[in-house]
N, C-alpha and C positions, 0 to 999 in steps of 0.2 A: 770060596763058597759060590756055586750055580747062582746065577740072575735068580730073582722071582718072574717063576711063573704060576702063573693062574688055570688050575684043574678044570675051572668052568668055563673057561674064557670063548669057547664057541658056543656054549647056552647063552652068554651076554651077549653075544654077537645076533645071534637069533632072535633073541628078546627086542633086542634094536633095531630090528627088521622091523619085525611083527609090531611094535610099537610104533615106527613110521609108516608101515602099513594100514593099521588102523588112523592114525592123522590122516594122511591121504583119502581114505574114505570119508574119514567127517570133513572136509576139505570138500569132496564130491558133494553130502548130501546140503551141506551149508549153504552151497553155490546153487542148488536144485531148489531150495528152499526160498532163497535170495528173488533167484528168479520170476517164481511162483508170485512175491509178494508185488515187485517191482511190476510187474504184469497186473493183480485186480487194483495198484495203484495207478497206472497210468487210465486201465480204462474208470473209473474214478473220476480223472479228470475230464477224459470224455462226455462221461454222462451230465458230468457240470458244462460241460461244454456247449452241449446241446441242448442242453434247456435255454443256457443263454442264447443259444440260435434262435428257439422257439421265441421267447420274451423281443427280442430286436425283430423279430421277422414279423413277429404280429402286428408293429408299428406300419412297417413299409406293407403287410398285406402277403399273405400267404395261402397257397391253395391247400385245400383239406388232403388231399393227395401228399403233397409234401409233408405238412405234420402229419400224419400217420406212416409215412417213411419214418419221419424221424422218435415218431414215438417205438414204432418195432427195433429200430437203432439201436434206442436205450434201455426197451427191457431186454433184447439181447445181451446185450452188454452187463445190465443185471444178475442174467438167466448165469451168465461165465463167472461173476463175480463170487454167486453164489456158489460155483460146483469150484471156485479160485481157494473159496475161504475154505471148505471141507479137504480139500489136498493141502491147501498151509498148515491144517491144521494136523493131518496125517503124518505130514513131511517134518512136524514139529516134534511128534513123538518118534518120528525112527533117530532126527540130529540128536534127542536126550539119550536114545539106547545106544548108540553107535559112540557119543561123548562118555558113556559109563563104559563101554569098550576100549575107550581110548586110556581111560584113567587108570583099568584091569590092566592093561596091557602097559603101562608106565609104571603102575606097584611093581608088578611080576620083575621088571628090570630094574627097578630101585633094588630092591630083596638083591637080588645077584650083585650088584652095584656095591653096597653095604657090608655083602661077606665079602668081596674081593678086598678091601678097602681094610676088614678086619685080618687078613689073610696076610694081607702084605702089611701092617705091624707087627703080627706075628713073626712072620719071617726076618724083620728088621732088625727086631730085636734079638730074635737067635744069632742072625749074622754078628751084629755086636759082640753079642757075648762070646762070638768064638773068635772074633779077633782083638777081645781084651785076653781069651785066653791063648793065643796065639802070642802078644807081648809077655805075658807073664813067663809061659815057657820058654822062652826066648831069655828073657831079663835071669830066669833063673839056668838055663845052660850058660848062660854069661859067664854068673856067678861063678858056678860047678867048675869051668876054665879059668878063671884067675886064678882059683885057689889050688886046681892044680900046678899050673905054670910057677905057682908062688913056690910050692911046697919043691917041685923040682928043681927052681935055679939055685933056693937060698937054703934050704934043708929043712926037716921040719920045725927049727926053731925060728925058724924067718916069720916077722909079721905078715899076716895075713890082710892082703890089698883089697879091699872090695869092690869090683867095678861100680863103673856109672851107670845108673840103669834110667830108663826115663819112666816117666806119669803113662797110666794108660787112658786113652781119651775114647770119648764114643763121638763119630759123623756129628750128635748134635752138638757137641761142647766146640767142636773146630773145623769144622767142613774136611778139609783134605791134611789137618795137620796128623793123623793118625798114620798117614803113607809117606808124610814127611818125617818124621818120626822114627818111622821101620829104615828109610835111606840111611839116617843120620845114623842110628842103635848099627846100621849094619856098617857102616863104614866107619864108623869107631873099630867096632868087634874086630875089621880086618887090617885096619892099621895098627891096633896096639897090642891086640892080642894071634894076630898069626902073620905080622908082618908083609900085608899082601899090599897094605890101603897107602894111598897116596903120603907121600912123607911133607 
């Protein structure tokens, strides 16, 4: 019997693309996203920063010049914070669409995943069944030659010898004893019944 193969098996392949394709992108927006936050946190800290500048510098004495530097400093920094928080917040909604892309495109590949999977029991079990029928035909031309050979050495009154036939097994019951099996069935057959097999 032909190996299995798989009639879809370049649709999986694509599907496995397209699936690490979309990961890659949310990969992308994740890291854009990352960014974004890492960024109105640091300046965050800034703006704590600078207050505590302001609070210590009014001890030692500061020109109005300076604090109002440092006051545009920090509504600056505000002014980013806030235009920080409306893009994390945009950049929030495209990693959920882009993550339900990713999940589409991993179903889409399960589905194909799961018939292939059903495809190849299917097949398995056909193969089985054609090499339990494979020993049966075998076990029974056996037969069909003994009982010639019988009938022609000793006449038709001679006892009838019924060969040895073996168990038919399936892959599951004994891994490779189904091909050991067929050696042995064959090298019987050719040592006693057509005088070929090793004495």
């Amino acid at each position: 019997m032909k190996r299995f193969r798989f009639s879809l098996e370049t649709v999986l392949k694509l599907r496995g693309l397209r699936e690490e394709e979309e990961i890659r992108r949310l990969s992308l927006v994740v890291s854009k996203l990352n960014t974004l936050i890492s960024e109105k946190e640091n300046n965050q800290k800034e703006i704590e920063s600078s207050y505590e500048a302001i609070l210590s510098s009014a001890k030692v004495g500061t020109s109005l010049s300076d604090y109002l530097s440092i006051e545009q400093y920090i509504k600056g920094l505000i002014r980013r914070n806030e235009e920080l928080e409306h893009r994390i917040s945009n950049q929030n909604e495209e990693v959920n669409l882009v993550r339900k892309d990713v999940m589409v495109a991993r179903m889409n590949k399960k589905v194909i995943e799961v018939l292939k999977d059903k495809r190849f029991l299917e097949w398995k079990k056909k193969r089985n069944r054609m090499e339990r029928r494979e020993v049966e035909e075998f076990n029974v031309h056996l037969n069909k030659q003994s009982l010639f050979d019988s009938f022609d050495t000793y006449g038709p009154k001679a006892s009838k010898k019924i060969p040895r036939t073996f168990k038919i097994l399936n892959r599951e019951d004994g891994g490779d004893e189904l091909a050991s099996d067929f050696k042995t069935l064959r090298d019987f057959y050719e040592k006693y019944y057509l005088g070929q097999g090793k004495s």
